[in-house]
N, C-alpha and C positions, 0 to 999 in steps of 0.2 A: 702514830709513831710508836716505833718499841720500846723509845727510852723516855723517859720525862725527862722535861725542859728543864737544863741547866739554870741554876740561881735562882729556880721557884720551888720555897717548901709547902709543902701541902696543908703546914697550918695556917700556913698566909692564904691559902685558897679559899679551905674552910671557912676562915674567920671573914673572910670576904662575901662567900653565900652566903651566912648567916646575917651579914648584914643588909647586902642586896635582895635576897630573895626567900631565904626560908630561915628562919631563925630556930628551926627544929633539928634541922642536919647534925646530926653529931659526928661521921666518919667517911673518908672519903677513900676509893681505890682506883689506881690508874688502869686504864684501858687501853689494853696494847691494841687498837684499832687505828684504819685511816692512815694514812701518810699525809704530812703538813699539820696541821694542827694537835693538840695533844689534848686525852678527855680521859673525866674520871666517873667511875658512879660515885652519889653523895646517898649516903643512906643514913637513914632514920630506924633506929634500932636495926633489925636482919633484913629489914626491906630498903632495895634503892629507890629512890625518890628523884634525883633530878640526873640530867646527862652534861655532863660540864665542859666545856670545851674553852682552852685558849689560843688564841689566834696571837700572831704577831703582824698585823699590818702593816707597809709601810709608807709611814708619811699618813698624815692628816685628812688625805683626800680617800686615801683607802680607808680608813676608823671610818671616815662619816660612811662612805659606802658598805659598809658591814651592817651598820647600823641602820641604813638607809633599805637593803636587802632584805636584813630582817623583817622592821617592818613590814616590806612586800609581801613577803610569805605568811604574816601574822593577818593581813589583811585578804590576802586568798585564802585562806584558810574561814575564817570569818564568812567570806565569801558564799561558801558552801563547796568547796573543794576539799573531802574529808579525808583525803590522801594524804594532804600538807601535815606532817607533824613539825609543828610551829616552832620559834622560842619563847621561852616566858618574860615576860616583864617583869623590870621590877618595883618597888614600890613604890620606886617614881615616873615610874612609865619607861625607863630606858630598854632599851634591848643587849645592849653590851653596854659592860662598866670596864674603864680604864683599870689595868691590873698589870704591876712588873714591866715590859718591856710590849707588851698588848694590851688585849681586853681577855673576860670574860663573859661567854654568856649561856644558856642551860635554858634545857629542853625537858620536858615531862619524859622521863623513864620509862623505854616500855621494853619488855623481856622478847626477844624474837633474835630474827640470823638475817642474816648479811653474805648468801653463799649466791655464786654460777651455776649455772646457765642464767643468762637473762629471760623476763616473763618477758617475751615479745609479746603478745597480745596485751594482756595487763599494761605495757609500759605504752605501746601506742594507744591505749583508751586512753590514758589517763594524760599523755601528751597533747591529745586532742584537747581535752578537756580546757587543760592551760591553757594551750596559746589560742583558744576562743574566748578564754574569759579576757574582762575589760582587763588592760594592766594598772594596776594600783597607781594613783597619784608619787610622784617620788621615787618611783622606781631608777636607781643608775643604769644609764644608758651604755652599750656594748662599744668599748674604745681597743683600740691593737693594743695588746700585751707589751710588744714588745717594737721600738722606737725602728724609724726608717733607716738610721746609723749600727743598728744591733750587729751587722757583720764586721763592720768596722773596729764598734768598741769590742768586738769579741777577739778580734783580730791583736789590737792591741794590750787586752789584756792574757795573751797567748804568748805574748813577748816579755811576759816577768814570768818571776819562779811563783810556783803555787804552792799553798801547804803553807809551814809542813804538816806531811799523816803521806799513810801509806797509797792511798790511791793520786796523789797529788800529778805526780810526773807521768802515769799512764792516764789519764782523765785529760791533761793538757795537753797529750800527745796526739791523743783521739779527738778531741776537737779541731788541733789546727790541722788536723789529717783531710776533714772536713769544710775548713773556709770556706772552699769556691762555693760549694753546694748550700751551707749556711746563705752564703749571699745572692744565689738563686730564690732559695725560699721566701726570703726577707722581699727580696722585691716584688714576686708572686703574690703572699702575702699582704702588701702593702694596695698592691693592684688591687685585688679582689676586697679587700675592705672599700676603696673605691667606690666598688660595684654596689657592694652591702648598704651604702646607704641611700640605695632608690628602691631598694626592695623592700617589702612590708617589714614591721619591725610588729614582734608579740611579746610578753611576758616568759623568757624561757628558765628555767632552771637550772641549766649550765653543764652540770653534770650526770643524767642521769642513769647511769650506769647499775649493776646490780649492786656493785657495793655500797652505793648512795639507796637502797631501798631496804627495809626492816620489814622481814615477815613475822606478823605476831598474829595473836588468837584473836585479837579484833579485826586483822585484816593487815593488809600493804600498804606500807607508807614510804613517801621521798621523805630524805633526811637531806640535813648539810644545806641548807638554804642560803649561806653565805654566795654564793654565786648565781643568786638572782639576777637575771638583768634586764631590761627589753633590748631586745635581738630579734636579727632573723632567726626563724624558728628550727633552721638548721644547726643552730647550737646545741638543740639538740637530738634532732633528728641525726645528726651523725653518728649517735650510740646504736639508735636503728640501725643504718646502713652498714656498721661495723660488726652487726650483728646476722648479717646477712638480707636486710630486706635491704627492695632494689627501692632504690633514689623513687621512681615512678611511682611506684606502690602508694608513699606515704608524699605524695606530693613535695620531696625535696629535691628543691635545684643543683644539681652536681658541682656547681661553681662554688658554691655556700657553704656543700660538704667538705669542697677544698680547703674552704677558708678558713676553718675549725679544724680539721686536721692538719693544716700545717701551724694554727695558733698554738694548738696543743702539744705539739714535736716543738715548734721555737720556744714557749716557753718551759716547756721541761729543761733546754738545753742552757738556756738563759738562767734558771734556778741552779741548774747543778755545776754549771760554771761556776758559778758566786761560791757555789756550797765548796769545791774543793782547790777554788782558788784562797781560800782560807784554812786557818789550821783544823786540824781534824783527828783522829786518833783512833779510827779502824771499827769503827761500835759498827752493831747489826743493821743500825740506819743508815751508816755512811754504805755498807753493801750493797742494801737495795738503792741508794740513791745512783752507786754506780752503774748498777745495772739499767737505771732505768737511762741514765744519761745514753750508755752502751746503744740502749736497745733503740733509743730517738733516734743518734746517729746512722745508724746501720739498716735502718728498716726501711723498705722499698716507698 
């Protein structure tokens, strides 16, 4: 995110790693990186030391699943999967600690980039890799993002005023532009999870995309472990096939890729619903959120 989360100061954050996990951090600075959660480096004198990230969960059953994911990734990693860059514990064994209106939780710091093209080769080894390994005990299981009534309540909340901010009444106007097709997908959608659960379920990573990987001088690493889950392994083999390799290539079933790609168009459309069905005030994140809603809607 490019702006830091309203009603969190950053000595509250501070005084909170210091207490959960490194009691040496003296300064922290926010990182315009990622869309959805918000991160800062924590450093220790000129050197950053940990990667900080807060999450806003919603509801109870998402915290424990954050926490639950973690774990997973801390235990593949363990594993011998040296790709995983993990989260840290803290010095009670937690992986996220309750903070403000989420959690926090923090990663070992390591200095690299986060640019495109995708390592197609790199990222199918290392996809292999996961969804052979055992999946971790505890791991949360892959559930529909979004409810079998999603066209309906979208429907109906297309029938109040949104806002106010300035993208409010064209972002409203472009969804109900949208409905029927919404309630196509949703059904689709709903069908093919159906399907999903006769087919093998592995350990996948959710998003593995380039900007989820960190090239550094020790090598490539997946970051953003919060979207842990066991899944078909098409969760994320569709960053593959979006990348150009064919469905066949990498043994994924075309059904599965559908299934993922239209989770990931319903639920972008379903978050930026929410986002500008409330008030709002024009910042650089409400743009891109625009755009991205824009770009769900509109895209073949």
């Amino acid at each position: 995110m490019l702006e830091p989360p309203p009603g969190v100061d950053d000595a509250d954050v501070l005084a909170e790693l210091r207490r959960a996990w490194d009691g040496d951090v003296d300064r922290l600075a926010y990182q315009q990186v990622g869309f959805g959660a918000h991160h800062w480096a924590a450093y220790v004198g000129a050197e950053p030391r940990l990667f900080v990230t807060y999450d806003e969960p919603q509801g109870a059953e998402a915290a424990a699943d954050l926490e639950a994911a973690y774990a997973g990734a801390v235990a593949l990693r363990a594993g011998g999967l040296e790709f995983v860059l993990a989260p840290l514990a803290t010095a009670i064994g937690r992986l996220t600690v309750p903070f403000a209106r989420g959690s926090l939780s923090c990663s070992p710091w390591r200095d690299g980039t986060s640019e495109p093209p995708l390592d197609v080769s790199w990222t199918t080894a290392v996809l292999r890799r996961l969804h052979d390994a055992p999946p971790p005990p505890g791991l949360p299981r892959w559930r529909p993002k979004v409810d079998p009534d999603f066209a309906e309540t979208t429907t109906r909340l297309t029938r109040q005023e949104w806002g106010p901010g300035p993208f409010a009444d064209t972002a409203r106007g472009a969804v109900r532009g949208r409905l029927r097709e919404i309630e196509r997908w949703t059904e689709r959608y709903h069908h093919l999870g159906d399907v999903a659960r006769g087919r093998p379920w592995v350990a996948a990573h959710g998003e593995p995309h380039d900007g989820n990987q960190l090239l550094t001088a020790e090598g490539r690493f997946l970051v953003d472990w919060d979207t842990l889950r066991l899944a078909p392994a098409e969760l994320d083999l569709r960053t593959l096939v979006e990348n150009g390799v064919p469905p066949a290539e990498i043994g994924a079933d075309p059904e599965m890729v559908e299934l993922f790609d239209l989770e990931w168009r319903l639920d972008e459309i379903s978050q930026y619903a929410a986002w500008f069905a409330a008030p709002h005030t024009g910042t650089r994140d409400d743009e891109i959120a625009f755009g991205g809603l824009r770009d769900e809607l509109a895209r073949p």
